[in-house]
C-alpha positions, 0 to 999 in steps of 0.5 A, a space after each residue: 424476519 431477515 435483517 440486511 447489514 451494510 459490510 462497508 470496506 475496513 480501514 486496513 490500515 497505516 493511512 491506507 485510503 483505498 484499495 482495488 477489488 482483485 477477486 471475489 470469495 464469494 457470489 450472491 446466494 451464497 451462505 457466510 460465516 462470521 470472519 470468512 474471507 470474502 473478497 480479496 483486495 490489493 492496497 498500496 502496500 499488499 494483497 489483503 483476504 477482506 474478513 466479514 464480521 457478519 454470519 448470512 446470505 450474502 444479498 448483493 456485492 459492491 464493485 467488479 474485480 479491478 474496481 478502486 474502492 475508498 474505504 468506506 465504500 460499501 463491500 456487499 450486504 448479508 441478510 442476517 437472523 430470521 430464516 437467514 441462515 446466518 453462520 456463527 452468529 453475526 449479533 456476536 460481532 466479529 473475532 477478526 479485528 480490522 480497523 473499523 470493526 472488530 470483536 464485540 461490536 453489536 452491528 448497526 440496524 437498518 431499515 430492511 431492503 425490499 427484495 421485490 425485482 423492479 427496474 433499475 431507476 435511471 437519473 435524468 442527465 446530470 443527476 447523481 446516480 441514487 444511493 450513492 453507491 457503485 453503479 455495479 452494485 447487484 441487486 438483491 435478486 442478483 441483477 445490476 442496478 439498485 437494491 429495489 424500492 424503499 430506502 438504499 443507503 438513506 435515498 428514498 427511492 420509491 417517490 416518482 421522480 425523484 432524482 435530487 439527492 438529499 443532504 446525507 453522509 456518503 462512504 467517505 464521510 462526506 456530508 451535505 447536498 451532491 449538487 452539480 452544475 450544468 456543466 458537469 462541475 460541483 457548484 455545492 456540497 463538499 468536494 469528494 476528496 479522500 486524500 490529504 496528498 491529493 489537496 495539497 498537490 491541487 492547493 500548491 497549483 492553485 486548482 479549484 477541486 470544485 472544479 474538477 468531476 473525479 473519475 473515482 467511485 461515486 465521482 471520488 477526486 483521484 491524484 490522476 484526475 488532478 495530475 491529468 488537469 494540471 497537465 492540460 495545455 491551454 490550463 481548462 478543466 477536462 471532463 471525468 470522461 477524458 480523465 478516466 484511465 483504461 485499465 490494463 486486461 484483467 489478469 495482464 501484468 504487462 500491458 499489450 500494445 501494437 508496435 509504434 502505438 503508445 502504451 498507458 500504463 496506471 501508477 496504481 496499488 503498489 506501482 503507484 506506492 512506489 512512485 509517491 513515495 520515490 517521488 516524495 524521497 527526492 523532493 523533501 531529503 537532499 540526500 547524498 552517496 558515497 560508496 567503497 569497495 571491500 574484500 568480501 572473501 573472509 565474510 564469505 569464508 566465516 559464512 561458509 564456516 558457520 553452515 559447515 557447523 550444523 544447525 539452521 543455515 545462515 544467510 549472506 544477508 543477515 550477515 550484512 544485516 548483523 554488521 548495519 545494526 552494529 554500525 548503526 549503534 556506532 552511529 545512531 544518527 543514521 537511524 533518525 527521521 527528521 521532523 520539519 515542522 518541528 525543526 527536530 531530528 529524531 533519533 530512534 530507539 529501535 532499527 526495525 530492518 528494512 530490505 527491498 525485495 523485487 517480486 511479479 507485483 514490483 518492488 516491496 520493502 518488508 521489514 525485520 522488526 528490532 533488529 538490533 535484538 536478534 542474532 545472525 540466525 533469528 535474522 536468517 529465518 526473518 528474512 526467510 520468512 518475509 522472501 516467501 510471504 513477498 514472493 506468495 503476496 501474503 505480506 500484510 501491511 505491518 510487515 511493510 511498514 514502520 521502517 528505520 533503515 533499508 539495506 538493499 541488495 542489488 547484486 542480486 541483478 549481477 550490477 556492481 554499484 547503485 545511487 538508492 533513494 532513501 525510503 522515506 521518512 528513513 534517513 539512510 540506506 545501505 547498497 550492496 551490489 555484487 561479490 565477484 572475483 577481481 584483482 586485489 592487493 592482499 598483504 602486499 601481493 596482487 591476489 584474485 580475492 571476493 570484491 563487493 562494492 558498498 553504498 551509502 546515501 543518507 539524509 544530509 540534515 541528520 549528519 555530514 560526511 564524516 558520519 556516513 563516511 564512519 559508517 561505512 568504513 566501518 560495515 567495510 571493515 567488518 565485511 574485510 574482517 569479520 573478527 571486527 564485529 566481535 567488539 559489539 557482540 
């Protein structure tokens, strides 16, 4: 007999909450393996292939593609065992190791889900849809609508009438009766709200998320939902229909709009990453900038040399990179994050490189683990490496997490200069705009030489301005004359 398990949504972790269905791996009927990708996901910081740790049929899928899931959530469900073909064996667990599930643990039984085609049960007005699951759950035989009769999810579902929900525990964790009022508001029960931002946002303006229906999964309280009702002129709360977004056309990386008409376009996965965590930089680091030219042409001419040598290539920026990791050895206090509740700076022992990178999903910030370790050419290759994987979307979320300091390239857009915004909790970045010929007096004559215009802003409360400006007269001095990074090889 064919036993159905539950393959819920992992924790793909660093505090990731929620992730969006691009693409679907597989379709209902079809036979998986143990580990084989089954659905790709995009969360705040990547483009994830979602591994299942069940061998089987897959008997139904949770979700659309462009659908917004909590973790948690149910993904899809797979009959295991019996006349099941199950792949590779799902009592053996799964060898792919995420957060939530991972090798060697035996998966949790369930009651079996009766496979016979009825009509989906539709709750009456104002009733919370059975199961708990999302609304475009398949069924078993490949049909929208719950799974059939018995037990979905711990609801009864084949009593006549039955519309309440029980107390139970949904995909988020949370417990206890889903009651709501007439007016479409939540009178008992917990307040379905996943992210510790989006309460807090809402308790610093004194709003009652009881008061609020989310447009999420399942009612899920986004940030948008409690934005949207912050926003509300007259101050009442708006209905989950007026808070719901329109979601851009699939496949559309820029919404179309007719000329004259307003365009809304969703702060979501990794545009919407960007945005708190800019909007977090400016609100929490009273940061400041100061910046200074520097002739650049014997930076480029030692490069040149190096290439000419033989051997693997080594590039402009690992050279940039080579002198921050010097200069931050000089002047540890920029590579610090500050702890305000414990009134601490905290000055690491590790830079771990970030630099930004532009790519069609937006602006990435992958990050070159122990920098300090590694020499121009090992940084060449890591940088290399981490380009292709930002330009293909092969990122994971290790590669974009975990930052000390950034070094951002932004001549690469043909602009001189830039005030950067700290990558929070880092306490500093170094801005490198363009290297272009210009006017320059060299050994006392007017001379056409490389000028490249840097950039520092830093985190006031690690350091005052004798700091930074040590810093970077320091990176300048090296770029002017790269014999001066000789001292810290």
């Amino acid at each position: 007999m064919a036993q159905v398990l539950e393959f819920k949504l992992p924790d793909l972790g660093e505090g990731l909450t929620e992730a969006e269905i691009v693409r679907w791996l597989v379709e209902v009927g079809d036979v998986v393996a143990v580990d084989q990708p089954v659905v790709e996901v995009e969360t705040a910081k990547a483009m994830v292939e979602v591994p299942c740790p069940y061998g089987g049929v897959v008997t139904a899928r949770f979700g659309e593609e462009g659908t917004e899931l909590p973790v948690g959530s149910p993904l899809l469900t797979v009959a295991v065992g019996g006349d099941a073909p199950a792949s590779g064996g799902a009592d053996e667990g799964s060898g792919n190791v995420l957060v939530g599930y991972g090798t060697g643990a035996p998966p949790a039984r369930r009651k079996r889900v009766r496979t016979s085609p009825v009509a989906p049960v539709r709750p009456a007005d104002g009733a919370v849809s059975n199961g708990g699951s999302p609304a475009a759950a398949q069924g078993v035989d490949g049909t929208s609508g719950p799974l059939g009769t018995g037990r979905v999810a711990g609801v009864d579902t084949a009593a006549p009438g039955r519309t309440a929900v029980p107390e139970r525990t949904d995909a988020r964790g949370l417990t206890g009766a889903r009651g709501l009022g007439n007016a479409g508001t939540r009178t008992t029960g917990p307040v379905p709200v996943i992210s510790p931002l989006v309460r807090r946002i809402a308790r610093e303006n004194g709003l009652d998320l009881r008061q609020l229906t989310g447009s999420g999964p399942d009612g899920l309280i986004l940030r948008a939902d409690v934005e949207h009702a912050l926003r509300s002129a007259d101050g009442t709360v708006l209905r989950a229909e007026t808070l719901a977004v329109p979601r851009p056309p699939e496949t559309a990386s820029t919404p179309t709009a007719t000329p004259g008409a307003d365009t809304r376009v969703p702060l979501r996965g990794i545009r919407g990453a960007v945005a708190d965590k800019l909007s977090r930089s400016r609100h929490e680091i009273p940061d400041a900038t100061c910046w200074v030219d520097a002739d650049a042409t014997e930076l480029l001419a030692a490069r040149a040399a190096m290439n000419a040598a033989g051997g693997p290539k080594i590039s402009l920026l690992a050279l940039l990179a080579r002198i921050c990791t010097a200069a931050l050895a000089r002047h540890p206090e920029l590579n610090s994050t500050v702890d305000m509740e414990a009134r601490e700076i905290v000055r690491l022992g590790h830079v771990h490189l970030g630099f930004a990178a532009q790519t069609e999903r937006g602006l990435v910030v992958p990050v070159v683990r122990d920098a300090h370790t590694r020499d121009a050419q090992s940084l060449s290759a890591e940088f290399a490496r981490l380009t292709e994987a930002a330009r293909t979307g092969t990122l994971t979320p290790g590669d974009l997490t975990g930052g000390t300091f950034t070094l951002n390239n932004y001549g690469v857009f043909g602009v001189d200069g830039s005030t950067p915004i700290i990558n929070h909790p880092e306490a500093a970045m170094l801005g490198v705009g363009r290297i272009v010929a210009k006017p320059w007096v060299h050994q006392g004559e007017l001379a056409v030489r490389q000028v490249v215009q840097l950039s520092l802003t830093f985190d006031h409360r690690v350091c005052d301005g004798g700091t930074a400006g040590g810093f970077l007269r320091y990176v300048a001095d090296c770029v002017e004359q790269p014999a001066v990074l000789l001292r810290s090889l």
